[in-house]
C-alpha positions in Angstrom: 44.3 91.3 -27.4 44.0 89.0 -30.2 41.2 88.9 -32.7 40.0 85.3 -33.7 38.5 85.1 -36.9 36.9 82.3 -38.8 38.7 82.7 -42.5 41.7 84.1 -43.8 39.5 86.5 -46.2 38.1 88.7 -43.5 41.4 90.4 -43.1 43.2 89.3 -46.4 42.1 92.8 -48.4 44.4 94.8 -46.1 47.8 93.4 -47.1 49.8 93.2 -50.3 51.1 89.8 -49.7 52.1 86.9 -47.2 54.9 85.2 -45.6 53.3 81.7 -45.1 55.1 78.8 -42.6 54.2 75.6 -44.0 54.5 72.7 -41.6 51.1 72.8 -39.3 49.7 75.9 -41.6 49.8 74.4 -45.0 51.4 70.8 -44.4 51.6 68.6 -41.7 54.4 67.0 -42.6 52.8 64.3 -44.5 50.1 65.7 -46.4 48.7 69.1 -47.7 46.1 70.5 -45.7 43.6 71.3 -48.6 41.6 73.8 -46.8 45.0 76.1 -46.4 45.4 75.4 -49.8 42.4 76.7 -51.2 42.9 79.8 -48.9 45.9 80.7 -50.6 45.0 79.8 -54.0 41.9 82.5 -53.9 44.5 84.7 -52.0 46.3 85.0 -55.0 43.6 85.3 -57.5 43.1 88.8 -55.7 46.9 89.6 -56.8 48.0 88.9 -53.3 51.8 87.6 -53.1 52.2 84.4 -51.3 55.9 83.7 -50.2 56.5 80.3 -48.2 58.6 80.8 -45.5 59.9 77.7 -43.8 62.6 76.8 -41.2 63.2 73.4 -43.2 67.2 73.0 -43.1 66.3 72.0 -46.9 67.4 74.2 -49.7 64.3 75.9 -51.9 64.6 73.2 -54.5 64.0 70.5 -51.7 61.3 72.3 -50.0 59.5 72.0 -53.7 60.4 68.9 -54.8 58.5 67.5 -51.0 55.5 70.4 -51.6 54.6 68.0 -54.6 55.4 64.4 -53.0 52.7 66.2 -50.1 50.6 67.8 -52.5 50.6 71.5 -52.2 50.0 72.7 -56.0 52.1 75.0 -57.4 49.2 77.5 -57.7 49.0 77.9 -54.2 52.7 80.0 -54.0 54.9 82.4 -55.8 57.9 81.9 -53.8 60.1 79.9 -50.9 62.8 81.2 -48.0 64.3 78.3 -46.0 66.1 78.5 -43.2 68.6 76.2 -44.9 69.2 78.9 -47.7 69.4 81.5 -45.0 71.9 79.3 -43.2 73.8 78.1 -46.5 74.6 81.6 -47.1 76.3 81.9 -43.7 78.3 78.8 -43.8 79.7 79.5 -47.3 80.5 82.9 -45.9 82.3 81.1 -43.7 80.8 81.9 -39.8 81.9 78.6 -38.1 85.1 78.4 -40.6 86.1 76.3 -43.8 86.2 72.5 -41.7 82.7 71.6 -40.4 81.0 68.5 -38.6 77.8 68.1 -39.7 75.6 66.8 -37.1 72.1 65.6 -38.7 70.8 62.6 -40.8 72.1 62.1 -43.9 69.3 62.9 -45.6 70.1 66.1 -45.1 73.2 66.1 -47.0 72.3 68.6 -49.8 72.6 71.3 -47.4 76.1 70.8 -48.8 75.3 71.3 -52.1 77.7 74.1 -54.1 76.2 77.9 -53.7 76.0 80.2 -56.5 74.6 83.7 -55.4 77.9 84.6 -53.1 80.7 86.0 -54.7 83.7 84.0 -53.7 82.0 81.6 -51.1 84.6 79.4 -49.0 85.4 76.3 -49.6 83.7 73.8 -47.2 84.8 70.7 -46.0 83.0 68.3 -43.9 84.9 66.4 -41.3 84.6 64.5 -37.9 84.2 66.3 -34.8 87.8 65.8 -33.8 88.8 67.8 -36.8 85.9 70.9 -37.1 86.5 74.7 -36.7 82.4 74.6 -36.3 79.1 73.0 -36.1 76.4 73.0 -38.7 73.4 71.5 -37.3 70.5 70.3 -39.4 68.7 68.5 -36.7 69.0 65.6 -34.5 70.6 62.5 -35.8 67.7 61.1 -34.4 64.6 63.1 -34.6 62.6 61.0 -31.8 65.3 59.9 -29.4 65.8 61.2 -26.2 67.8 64.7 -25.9 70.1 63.8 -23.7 71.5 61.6 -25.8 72.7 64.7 -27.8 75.0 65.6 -24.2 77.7 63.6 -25.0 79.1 65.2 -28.6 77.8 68.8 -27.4 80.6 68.4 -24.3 83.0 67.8 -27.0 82.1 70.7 -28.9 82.2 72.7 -25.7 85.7 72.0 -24.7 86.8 73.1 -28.3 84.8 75.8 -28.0 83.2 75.7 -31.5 80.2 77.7 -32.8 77.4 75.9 -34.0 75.0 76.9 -37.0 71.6 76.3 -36.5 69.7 75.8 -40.1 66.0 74.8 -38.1 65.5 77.1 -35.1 62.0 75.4 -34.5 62.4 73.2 -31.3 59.7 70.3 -32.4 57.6 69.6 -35.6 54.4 66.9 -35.5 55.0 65.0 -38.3 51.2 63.4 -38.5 50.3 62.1 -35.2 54.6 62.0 -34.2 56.2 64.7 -32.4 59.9 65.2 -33.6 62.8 67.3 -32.1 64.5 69.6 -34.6 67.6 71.7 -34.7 66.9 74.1 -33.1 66.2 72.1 -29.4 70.3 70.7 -30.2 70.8 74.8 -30.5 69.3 75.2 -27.2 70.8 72.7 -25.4 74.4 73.8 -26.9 73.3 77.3 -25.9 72.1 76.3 -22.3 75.4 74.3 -21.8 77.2 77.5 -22.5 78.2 77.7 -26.1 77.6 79.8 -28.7 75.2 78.9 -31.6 74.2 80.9 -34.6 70.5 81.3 -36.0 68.9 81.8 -39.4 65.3 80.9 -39.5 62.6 82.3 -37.8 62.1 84.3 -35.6 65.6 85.8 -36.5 66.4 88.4 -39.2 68.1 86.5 -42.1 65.1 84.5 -42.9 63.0 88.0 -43.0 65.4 89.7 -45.2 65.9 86.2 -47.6 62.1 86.4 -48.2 61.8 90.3 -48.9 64.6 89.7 -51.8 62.3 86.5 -52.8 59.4 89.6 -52.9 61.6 91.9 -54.8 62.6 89.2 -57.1 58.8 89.2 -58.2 58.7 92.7 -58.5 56.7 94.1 -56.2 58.1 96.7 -53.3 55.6 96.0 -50.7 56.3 97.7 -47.1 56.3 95.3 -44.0 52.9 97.1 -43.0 51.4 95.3 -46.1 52.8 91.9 -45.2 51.1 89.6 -43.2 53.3 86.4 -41.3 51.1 83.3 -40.7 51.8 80.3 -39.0 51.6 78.0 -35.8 54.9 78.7 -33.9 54.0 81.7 -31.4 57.9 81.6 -30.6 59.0 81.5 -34.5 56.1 83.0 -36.2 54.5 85.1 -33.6 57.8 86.4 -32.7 59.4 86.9 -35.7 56.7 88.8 -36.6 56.8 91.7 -33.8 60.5 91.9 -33.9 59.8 92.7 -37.6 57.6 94.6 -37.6 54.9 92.5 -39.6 51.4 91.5 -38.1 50.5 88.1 -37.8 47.8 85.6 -38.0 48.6 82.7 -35.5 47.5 79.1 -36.3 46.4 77.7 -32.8 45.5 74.4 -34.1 49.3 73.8 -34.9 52.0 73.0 -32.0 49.1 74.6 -30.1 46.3 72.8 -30.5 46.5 70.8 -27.0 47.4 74.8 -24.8 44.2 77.0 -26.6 42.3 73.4 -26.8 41.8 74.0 -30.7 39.4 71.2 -32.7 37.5 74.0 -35.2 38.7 77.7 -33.6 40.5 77.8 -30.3 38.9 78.5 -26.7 38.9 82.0 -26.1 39.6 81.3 -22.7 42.8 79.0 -23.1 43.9 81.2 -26.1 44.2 84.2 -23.8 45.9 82.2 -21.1 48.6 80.4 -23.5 49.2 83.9 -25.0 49.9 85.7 -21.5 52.4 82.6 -20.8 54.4 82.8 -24.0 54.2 86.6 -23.8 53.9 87.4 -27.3 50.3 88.7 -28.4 49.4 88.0 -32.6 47.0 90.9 -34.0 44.9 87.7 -35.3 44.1 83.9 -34.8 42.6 80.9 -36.6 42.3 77.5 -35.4 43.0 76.1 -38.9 44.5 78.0 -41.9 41.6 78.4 -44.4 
């Protein structure tokens, strides 16, 4: 059964370093959330390792260009892994072939950007549907429409059976007070209507194994058992975190909050009863990152 505790420092001395979500842990999609901040900020000053592990489709480099516009200090990390990197890799290595369709906002258009840590990535060519060997999937074209407006160009995709690449597996976000669909409920529905999509964020293993090299990179071989996952998705995070191997510290007050009725710390009562219906059980819980 879970443990709740009160701050991140009561069980902080027993690992080596963190693998940190960041939208409802240390953002919420508008602005940092300063207690979280702080939290990691006097992690580190123990020489604890905090690496930010998101499943934004954005590359690193957008992830930290928005950390500043939301104002999460540089101080408060050493390193990022996006899902987008995770599933940039894949797509230059060519999983749903060389002709894509992208189907996202525009604004997600750096996902397109040139890749340079493959050797001899493919060259990718974004077309319309009509045209694609595959899917790559950044999120809804509109994040607050409804989904079954997402039906009719899925059908399509069907009957050519092409695979779609999922760069956000995370199924909503609250950005402030909004709740927003992300890739990753297109993914289902694709999968649900009988095709084939492909993952790279959390809770899958790419993202993992992106954010041990990020660890590596910083010198430091740290085993799993030393690593603790934090964050609000009890299907992402949570998950992700048993299937690897890695204990967890689940922020209740997240996508949560209404389930485990969190304000300060969650009820004890609805905490146990949302973790016996989602069926995965975290070591720890907070109702706020701090």
């Amino acid at each position: 059964m879970t443990r709740i505790i009160t701050a991140l420092s009561e069980i902080s001395a027993d690992y080596d370093a963190l693998f940190v979500d960041l939208w409802g842990c240390v953002h919420n999609g508008v602005a940092a959330m300063p207690a979280a901040v702080k939290a990691l900020q006097e992690y580190r000053k123990t020489g604890g390792k905090v690496v930010l592990v998101t499943n934004s489709p954005r590359p690193r480099a957008g992830v930290t260009k928005q950390l500043v516009q939301f104002g999460v200090p540089e101080d408060a990390y050493d390193a990022i892994a996006t899902s987008g990197d995770s599933a940039r890799s894949a797509m230059y290595r060519g999983v749903v072939g060389q002709k894509v369709w992208h189907y996202g906002p525009v604004t997600d258009s750096r996902f397109f950007d040139p890749l340079d840590i493959l050797d001899n990535p493919v060259e990718i060519t974004r077309v319309p549907l009509s045209e694609a060997t595959g899917i790559v999937c950044t999120g809804p074209f509109d994040a607050e429409a409804d989904p079954e407006t997402w039906r009719a160009d899925l059908e399509v995709a069907l009957k050519r059976n092409l695979k779609l690449l999922c760069a956000n597996p995370d199924i909503i976000v609250d950005r402030g007070e909004v709740r927003e669909w992300c890739a990753g409920a297109v993914a289902k529905m694709y999968s649900e209507m009988g095709g084939e999509s492909l993952y790279f964020g959390k809770p899958h293993a790419p993202i993992y194994d992106l954010a041990r090299r990020r660890l590596h990179k910083l010198g430091n071989d740290i085993p799993d058992t030393k690593i603790l996952a934090i964050g609000d998705g009890i299907l992402t995070d949570v998950k992700g975190g048993i299937d690897e191997g890695i204990d967890s510290l689940f922020i209740s007050g997240g996508l949560a909050a209404a389930e485990t009725k969190t304000v300060t710390q969650p009820d004890p009562e609805a905490l146990t009863d949302y973790i016996k219906t989602e069926k995965y059980d975290p070591p720890f819980t907070i109702g706020h990152l701090r």
